[in-house]
C-alpha positions in Angstrom: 17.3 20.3 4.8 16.1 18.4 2.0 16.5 19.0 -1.7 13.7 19.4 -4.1 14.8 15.4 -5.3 16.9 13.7 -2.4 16.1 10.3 -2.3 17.5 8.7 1.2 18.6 4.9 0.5 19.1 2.3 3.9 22.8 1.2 4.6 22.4 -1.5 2.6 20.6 -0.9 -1.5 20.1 -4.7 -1.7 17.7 -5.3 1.1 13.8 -4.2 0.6 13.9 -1.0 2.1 12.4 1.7 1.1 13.6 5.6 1.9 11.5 7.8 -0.3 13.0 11.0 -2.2 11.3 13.7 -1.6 10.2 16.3 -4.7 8.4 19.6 -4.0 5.6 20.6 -6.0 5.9 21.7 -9.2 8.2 18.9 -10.3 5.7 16.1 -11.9 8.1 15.0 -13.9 10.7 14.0 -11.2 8.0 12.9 -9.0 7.4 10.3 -11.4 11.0 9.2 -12.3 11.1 8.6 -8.7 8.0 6.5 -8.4 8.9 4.2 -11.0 12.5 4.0 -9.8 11.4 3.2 -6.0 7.4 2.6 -6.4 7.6 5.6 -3.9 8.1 9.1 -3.2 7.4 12.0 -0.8 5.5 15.1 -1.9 6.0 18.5 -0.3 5.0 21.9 -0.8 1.1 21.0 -1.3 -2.0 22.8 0.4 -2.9 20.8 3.7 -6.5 20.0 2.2 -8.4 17.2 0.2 -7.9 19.0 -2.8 -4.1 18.1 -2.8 -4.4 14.2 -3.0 -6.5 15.0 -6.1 -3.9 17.4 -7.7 -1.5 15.1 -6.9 -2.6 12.3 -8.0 -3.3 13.7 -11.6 0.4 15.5 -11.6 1.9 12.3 -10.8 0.0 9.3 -12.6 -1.3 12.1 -15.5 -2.6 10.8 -18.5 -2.9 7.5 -17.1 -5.5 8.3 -14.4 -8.7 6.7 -15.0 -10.8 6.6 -11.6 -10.5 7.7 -7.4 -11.7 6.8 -5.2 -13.6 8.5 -1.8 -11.1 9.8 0.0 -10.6 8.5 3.7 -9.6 10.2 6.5 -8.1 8.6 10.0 -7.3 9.6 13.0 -5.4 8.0 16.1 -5.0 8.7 19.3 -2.5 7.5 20.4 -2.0 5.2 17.9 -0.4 1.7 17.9 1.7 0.1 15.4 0.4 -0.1 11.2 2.0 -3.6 9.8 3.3 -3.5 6.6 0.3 -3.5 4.0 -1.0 -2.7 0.5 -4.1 -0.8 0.2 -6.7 -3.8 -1.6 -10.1 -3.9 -0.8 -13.7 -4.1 -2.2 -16.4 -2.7 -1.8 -19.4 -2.2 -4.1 -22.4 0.0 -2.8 -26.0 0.9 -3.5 -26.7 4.8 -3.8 -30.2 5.3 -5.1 -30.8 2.6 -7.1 -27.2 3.0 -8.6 -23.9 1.0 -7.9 -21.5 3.1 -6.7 -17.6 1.5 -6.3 -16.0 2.9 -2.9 -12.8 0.3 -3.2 -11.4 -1.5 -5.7 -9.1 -5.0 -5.1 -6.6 -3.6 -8.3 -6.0 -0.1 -6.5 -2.7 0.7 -8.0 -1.7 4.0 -6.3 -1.9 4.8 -3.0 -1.4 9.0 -1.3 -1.3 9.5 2.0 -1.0 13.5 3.4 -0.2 13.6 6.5 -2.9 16.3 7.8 -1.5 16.6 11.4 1.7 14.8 12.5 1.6 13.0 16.1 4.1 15.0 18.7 5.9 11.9 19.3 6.5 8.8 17.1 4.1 7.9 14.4 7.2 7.5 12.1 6.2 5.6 8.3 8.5 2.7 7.1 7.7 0.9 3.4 9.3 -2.1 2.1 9.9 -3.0 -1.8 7.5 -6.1 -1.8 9.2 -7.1 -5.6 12.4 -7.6 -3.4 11.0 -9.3 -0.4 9.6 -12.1 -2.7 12.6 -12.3 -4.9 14.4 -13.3 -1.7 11.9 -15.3 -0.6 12.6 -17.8 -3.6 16.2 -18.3 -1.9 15.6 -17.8 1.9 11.8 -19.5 2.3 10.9 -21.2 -1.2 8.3 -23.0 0.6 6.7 -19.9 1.6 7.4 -18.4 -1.9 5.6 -20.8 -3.8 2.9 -20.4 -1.6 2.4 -16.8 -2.4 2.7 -17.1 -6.4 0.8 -20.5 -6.9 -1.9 -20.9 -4.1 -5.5 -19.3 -4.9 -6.7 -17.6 -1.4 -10.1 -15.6 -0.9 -8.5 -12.1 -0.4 -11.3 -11.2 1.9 -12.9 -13.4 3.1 -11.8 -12.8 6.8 -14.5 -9.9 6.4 -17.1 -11.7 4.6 -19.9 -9.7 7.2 -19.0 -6.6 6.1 -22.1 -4.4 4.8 -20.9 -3.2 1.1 -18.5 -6.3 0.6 -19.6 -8.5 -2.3 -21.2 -11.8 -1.1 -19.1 -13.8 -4.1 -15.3 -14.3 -2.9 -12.4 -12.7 -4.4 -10.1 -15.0 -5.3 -6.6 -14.9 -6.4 -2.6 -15.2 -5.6 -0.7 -12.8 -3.6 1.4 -12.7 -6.5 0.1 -12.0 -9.7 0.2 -10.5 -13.1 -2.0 -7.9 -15.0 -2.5 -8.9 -18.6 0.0 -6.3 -19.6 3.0 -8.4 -17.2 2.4 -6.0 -14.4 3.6 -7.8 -11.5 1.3 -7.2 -8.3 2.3 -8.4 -4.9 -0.7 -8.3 -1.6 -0.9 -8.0 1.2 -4.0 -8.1 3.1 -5.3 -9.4 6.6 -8.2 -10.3 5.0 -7.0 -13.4 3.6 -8.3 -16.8 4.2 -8.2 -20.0 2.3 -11.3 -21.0 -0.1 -14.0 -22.4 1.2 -13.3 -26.7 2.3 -10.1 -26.3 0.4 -8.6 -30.0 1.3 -5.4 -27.4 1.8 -7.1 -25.2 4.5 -4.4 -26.1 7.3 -1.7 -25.5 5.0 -3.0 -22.2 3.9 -3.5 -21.2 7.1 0.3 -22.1 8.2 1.5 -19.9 5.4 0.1 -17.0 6.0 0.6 -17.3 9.5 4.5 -17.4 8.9 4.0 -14.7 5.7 2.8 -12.4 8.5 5.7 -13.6 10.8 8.0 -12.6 7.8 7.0 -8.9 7.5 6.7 -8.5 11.0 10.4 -9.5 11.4 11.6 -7.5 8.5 9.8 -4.4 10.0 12.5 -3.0 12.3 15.2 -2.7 10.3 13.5 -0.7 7.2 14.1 2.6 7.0 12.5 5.2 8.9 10.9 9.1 7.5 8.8 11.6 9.0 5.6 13.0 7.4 5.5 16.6 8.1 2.0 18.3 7.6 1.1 18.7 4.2 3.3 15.9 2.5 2.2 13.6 0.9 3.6 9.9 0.3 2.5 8.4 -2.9 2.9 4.1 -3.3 3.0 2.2 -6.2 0.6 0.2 -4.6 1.1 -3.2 -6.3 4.7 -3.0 -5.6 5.1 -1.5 -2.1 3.7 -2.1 1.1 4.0 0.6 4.0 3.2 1.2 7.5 4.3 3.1 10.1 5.0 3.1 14.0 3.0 3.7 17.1 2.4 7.2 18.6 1.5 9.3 20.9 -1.1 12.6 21.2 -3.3 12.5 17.8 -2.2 12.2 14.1 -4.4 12.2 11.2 -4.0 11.3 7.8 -6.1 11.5 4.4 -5.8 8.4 2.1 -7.0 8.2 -1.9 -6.7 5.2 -3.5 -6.6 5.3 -7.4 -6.7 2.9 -10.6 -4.5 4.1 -13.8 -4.8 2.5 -17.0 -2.0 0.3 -16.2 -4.1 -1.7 -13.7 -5.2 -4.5 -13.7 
């Protein structure tokens, strides 16, 4: 049985794992110590309906909360494996006359509510992404100077998708916001700049950054979603996923921009 704040750490605190606490509702104020402590945490005790993410998401980011986004709901079955990712995309569309933003590529919080949990598997896992590229600068610094100095178009592997904007995105996997808040992606829509003279290279590093978080994915941390809970990310510092499953599971995903975006 859980406690209203347990926080479950991996065998070993200096690796990137992640093992939310988990706070039931009607403690904001934990919540958030927890969030900025981890850059996640598990929320329980919430209505299983859309209305939740909302109310969380103001108890939790408060004051700070400037815009959501429309929620998403997905469903699997069964499902196959979720890589490690951060939630990043953007997409701009035209609603009677009148831009309407759907995603935004600076989405810094992330809640997921698990609406229906799969009978078997279906497990989530997230990974401190600060971490992984601090150890990156040691372990692979060829691949770390990739992902703070190179300029990529974020999404440009989905350049034919209606809503998207027609101009590229670019930036660096690993950035700042002009207030020194670090942001760390991780997308599969990355894809070098168009007749970059460093297109090959480009291509071999992110073909080996995916190698990297596909290898560092079994030994994170495992935790169940039950119905109702809800995960909440700081989204420009950790990436999650979560493993395959069997029978249906749904989930409800908001995405959200506080004033400490970028």
């Amino acid at each position: 049985m859980h406690t209203p704040a347990q926080t479950h750490r991996p065998p070993s605190t200096s690796g990137p794992g992640v093992a939310p606490g988990r706070v039931a509702q009607g403690n904001p104020g934990t919540a958030r110590e927890l969030l900025a402590r981890d850059g996640a945490v598990i929320l329980t005790g919430h209505e299983n309906t859309p209305d939740a993410l909302v109310v969380a998401a103001a108890q939790v980011v408060g004051d700070r909360l400037r815009e959501l986004y429309p929620q998403r709901v997905r469903t699997s079955h069964p499902g196959h494996p979720v890589h490690l990712h951060a939630d990043s995309f953007d997409i701009l569309v035209d609603i009677g006359g009148v831009p309407h933003r759907r995603r935004h590529p600076d989405e810094d919080h992330v809640l997921v509510q698990c609406a229906r949990p799969a009978p078997e598997g279906g497990d989530s896992f997230a990974l401190d992404a600060y971490a992984f590229v601090d150890e990156l600068s040691t372990s692979d610094p060829a691949l770390h100077t990739f992902l703070t100095s190179t300029d990529v178009d974020l999404y440009g592997a989905w350049a034919d998708l209606r809503g998207l904007p027609a101009v590229p995105r670019i930036g660096r996997h690993v950035e700042f916001t002009r207030t020194g808040r670090r942001i760390v992606r991780r997308t599969d829509g990355a894809v070098p700049l168009h007749r970059d003279p460093d297109s090959d290279h480009i291509r071999t590093q992110l073909a080996r950054l995916t190698e990297a978080v596909h290898e560092v994915e079994p030994s994170l941390p495992r935790f169940r979603l039950d119905a109702g809970d809800i995960l909440v990310l700081d989204n420009y510092r950790c990436w999650h996923g979560r493993d395959r499953h069997t029978g249906e599971r749904t989930v409800r995903i908001l995405t959200a921009r506080s004033s400490d975006a970028a």
